[in-house]
C-alpha positions as CSV (number, residue, x, y, z in Angstrom):
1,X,74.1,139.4,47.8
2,X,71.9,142.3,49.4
3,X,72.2,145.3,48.0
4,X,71.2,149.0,50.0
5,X,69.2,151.3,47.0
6,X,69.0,154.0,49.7
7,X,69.5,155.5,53.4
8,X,68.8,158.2,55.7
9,X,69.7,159.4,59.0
10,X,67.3,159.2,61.4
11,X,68.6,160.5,64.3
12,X,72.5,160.7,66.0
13,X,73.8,157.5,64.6
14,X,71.3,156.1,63.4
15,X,70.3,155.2,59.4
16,X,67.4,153.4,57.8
17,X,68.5,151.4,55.4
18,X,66.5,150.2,52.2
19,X,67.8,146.9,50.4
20,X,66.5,146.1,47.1
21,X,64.3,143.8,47.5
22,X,62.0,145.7,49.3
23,X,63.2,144.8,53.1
24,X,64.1,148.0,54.8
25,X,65.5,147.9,58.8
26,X,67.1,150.4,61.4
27,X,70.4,151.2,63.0
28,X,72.4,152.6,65.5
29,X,75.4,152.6,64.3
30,X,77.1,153.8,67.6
31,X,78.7,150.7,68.3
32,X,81.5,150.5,65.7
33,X,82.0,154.2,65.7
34,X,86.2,153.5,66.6
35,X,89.3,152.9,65.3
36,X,91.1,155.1,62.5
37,X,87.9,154.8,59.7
38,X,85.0,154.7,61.8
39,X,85.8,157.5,64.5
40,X,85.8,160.3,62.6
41,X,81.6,159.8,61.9
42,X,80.9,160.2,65.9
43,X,81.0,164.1,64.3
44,X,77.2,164.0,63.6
45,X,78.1,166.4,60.4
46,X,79.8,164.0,59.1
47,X,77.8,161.3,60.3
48,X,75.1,162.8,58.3
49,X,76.9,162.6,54.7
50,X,76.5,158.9,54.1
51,X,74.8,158.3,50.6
52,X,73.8,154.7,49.3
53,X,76.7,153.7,46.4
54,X,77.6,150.7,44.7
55,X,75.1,148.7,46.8
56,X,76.2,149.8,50.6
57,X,76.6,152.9,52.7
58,X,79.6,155.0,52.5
59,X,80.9,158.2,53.8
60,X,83.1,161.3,52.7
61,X,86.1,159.5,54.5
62,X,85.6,156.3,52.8
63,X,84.8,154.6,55.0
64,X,81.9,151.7,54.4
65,X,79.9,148.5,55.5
66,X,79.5,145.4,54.0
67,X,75.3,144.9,53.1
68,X,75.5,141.5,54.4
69,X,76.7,142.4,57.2
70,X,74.3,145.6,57.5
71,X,71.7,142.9,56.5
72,X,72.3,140.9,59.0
73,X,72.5,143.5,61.9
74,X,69.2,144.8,61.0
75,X,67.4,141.7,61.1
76,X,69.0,140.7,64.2
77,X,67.8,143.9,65.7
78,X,71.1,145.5,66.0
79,X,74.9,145.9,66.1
80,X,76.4,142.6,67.1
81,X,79.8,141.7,68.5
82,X,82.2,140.5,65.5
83,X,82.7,137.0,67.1
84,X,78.1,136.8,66.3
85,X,78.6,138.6,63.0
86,X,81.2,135.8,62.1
87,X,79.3,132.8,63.4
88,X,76.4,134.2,62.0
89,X,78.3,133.5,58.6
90,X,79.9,130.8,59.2
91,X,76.7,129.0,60.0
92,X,75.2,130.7,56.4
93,X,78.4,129.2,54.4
94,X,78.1,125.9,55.8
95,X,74.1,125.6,55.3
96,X,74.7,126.6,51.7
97,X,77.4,124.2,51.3
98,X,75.4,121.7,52.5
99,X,74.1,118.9,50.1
């Protein structure tokens, strides 16, 4: 399981991310700024109050990401849709399920 030791804001809505092995990667989180948790950090103040805990990103609100997932995105160079994000895994579950 990845793990994020510690983040920043770079700029608008986007964080760096360090995981704890070393790997550190980019994002703009724009894309999944909607719906009840995740609209509220389009306000860049609050945007700006994430803090690394318990081994992913979370905000005042509560709201949060899953460091896979954030893993993922950042190797893959960004945001992806939640139908890539899913395949992604489902390919990762059936490799590692494999004999």
């Amino acid at each position: 399981m990845n793990r994020i030791t510690a983040t920043r804001v770079l700029a608008d809505h986007t964080v760096e991310l360090q995981f704890d092995d070393g790997f550190a990667g980019r994002l703009d989180l724009t894309p999944i700024l909607w719906g009840p948790v995740f609209e509220p950090l389009k306000d860049p103040q609050l945007f700006r109050q994430v803090r690394a805990e318990g081994g992913t990103i979370r905000w005042p609100n509560d709201a949060d990401l899953c460091p896979n997932v954030l893993r993922y995105w950042c190797e893959a160079g960004g945001v992806k849709s939640q139908q890539e994000t899913d395949a992604y895994f489902e390919t990762q579950l059936s490799e590692a399920a494999a004999p």
